[in-house]
Each structure stands twice: as structure tokens, then as C-alpha cells.
N, C-alpha and C positions, 0 to 999 in steps of 0.2 A: 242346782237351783238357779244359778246365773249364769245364761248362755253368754249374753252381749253385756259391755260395761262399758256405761260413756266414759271418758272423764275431759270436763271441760278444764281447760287451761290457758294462761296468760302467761306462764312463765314467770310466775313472781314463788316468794318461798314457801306463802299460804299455799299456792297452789300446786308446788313439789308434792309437798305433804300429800295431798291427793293422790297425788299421779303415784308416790308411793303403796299410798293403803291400796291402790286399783289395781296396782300390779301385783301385791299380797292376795288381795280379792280371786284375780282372774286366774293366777298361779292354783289357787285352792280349789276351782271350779273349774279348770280348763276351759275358761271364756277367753272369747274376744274380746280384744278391748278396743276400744275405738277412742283415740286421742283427736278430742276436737279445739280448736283456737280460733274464735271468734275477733276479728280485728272490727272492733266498734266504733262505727264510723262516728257515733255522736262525742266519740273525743278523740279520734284522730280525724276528721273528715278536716279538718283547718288548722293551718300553723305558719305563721309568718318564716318560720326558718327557711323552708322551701319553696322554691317559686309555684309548687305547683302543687295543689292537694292531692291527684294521682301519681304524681314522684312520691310523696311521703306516703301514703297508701302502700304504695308498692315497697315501700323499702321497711316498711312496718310488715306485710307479709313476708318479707324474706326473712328477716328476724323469725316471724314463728314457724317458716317450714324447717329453719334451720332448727329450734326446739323438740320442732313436733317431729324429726330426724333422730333426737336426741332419745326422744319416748320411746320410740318403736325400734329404736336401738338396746335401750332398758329391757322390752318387752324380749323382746325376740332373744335375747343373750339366758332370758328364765325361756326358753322354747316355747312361747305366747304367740300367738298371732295379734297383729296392732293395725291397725287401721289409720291409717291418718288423715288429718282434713284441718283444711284452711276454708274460712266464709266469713265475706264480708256481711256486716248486719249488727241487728241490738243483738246483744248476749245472749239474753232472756229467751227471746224469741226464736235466736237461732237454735240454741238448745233445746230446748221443747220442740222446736220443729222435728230437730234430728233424732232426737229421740221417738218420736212417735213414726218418723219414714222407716228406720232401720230397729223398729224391734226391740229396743233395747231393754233389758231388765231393770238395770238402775243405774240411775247418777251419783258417780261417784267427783264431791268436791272440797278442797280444802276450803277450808271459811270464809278468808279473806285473800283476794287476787288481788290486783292493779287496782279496778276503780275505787274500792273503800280505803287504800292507801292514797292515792291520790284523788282523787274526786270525792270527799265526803259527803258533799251536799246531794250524791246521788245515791239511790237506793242502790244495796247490793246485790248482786245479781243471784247469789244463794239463796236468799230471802225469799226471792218474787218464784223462784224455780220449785222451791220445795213446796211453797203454797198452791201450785196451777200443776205441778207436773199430775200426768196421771200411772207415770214409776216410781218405786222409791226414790227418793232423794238421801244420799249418805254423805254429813259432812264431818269433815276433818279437823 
């Protein structure tokens, strides 16, 4: 039934959850899974800590390929195939994008990631994905 299985993640424990049921999913199907980490520029693009918004860019994607290192380490130990991917961009956007370039069957997400833990006042990106996507959307 599911060849490809996205799973979007930030590496927070909402989105464990995810990446767990994805790798229960993909195990069941002998899918791929495709670990995506969207570094969202509209809240990391600026930060006084660092002189310079591409040091902090960049040192926010090392964090996630060291994650998404972690996934396809998960994946591959169940003998999975895992895909990994780092892109800069909105969530939302990026997601849907990659989903509809690479085939995917469905999205698989934990409920709650990084922005609705910290950024409240912004919609969650589960929300907006499960409304517009044209795959299923499965959350966690």
C-alpha cells in the first residue's frame, strides 16, 4: 500500500513520536522512508546571539543533519531504506513541495514539533499540511 513515507521532523519529542510510528509504518510495507528537516527560516532567519544570520543557519542545519543521521540510523538497523534531507524554507511549503516531487504516499507526523511549543502565535504546520496536502496526512 505505501511505497514512500515522508516524515517531517524538527527533532522535538512530538516529532519522535512520528518518526517512530514511520518506521513501524515503513517496516510493515517495505517503504521508504524519507526523513525530511525543514530549517524555517522565518524563526531562525535572525538572532542577536550570532553575528551573523548564515553562522546561525548553518549551525541550526548541523544540528538536523546530525538528527536526520540519527533517523536513518533507526531506519536502516529495522533494514529500511531512509532518505535524508535538510531544506531551508516554510515547513509547510517545503513539505508539500517534497512530497508531490518524490511520490510520496503519505505524511507521516507527530502533532506537535518545535513551532507550537515555542512560537504559539504561529499556525502549526500539521494543520495547514493535512488541509492542502494531496497524500494522506497521518498524525501522531
Amino acid at each position: 500500500m505505501y511505497e514512500s513515507i515522508l516524515i517531517p521532523t524538527d527533532g522535538s519529542k512530538g516529532a519522535q513520536r512520528g518518526v517512530d510510528h514511520a518506521l513501524d509504518l515503513a517496516a510493515e510495507h517495505g517503504a521508504t522512508l524519507h526523513a525530511l528537516y525543514v530549517v524555517d527560516e522565518r524563526v531562525h532567519g535572525t538572532t542577536p546571539a550570532l553575528s551573523s544570520d548564515e553562522l546561525y543557519l548553518e549551525t541550526v542545519e548541523q544540528g538536523a543533519e546530525t538528527f536526520l543521521g540519527e533517523v536513518v540510523a533507526q531506519a536502516r538497523a529495522q533494514g529500511l531504506e531512509a532518505l535524508p534531507a535538510c531544506i531551508r524554507g516554510d515547513p509547510c511549503e517545503v513539505i508539500l513541495h517534497y512530497a508531490r516531487e518524490h511520490d510520496i504516499d503519505v505524511i507521516v507526523m507527530g502533532h506537535h514539533g518545535m513551532v507550537p511549543e515555542r512560537r504559539p502565535h504561529l499556525m502549526g504546520c500539521v494543520d495547514e499540511v493535512s488541509e492542502v496536502s494531496e497524500v494522506p496526512v497521518l498524525t501522531v
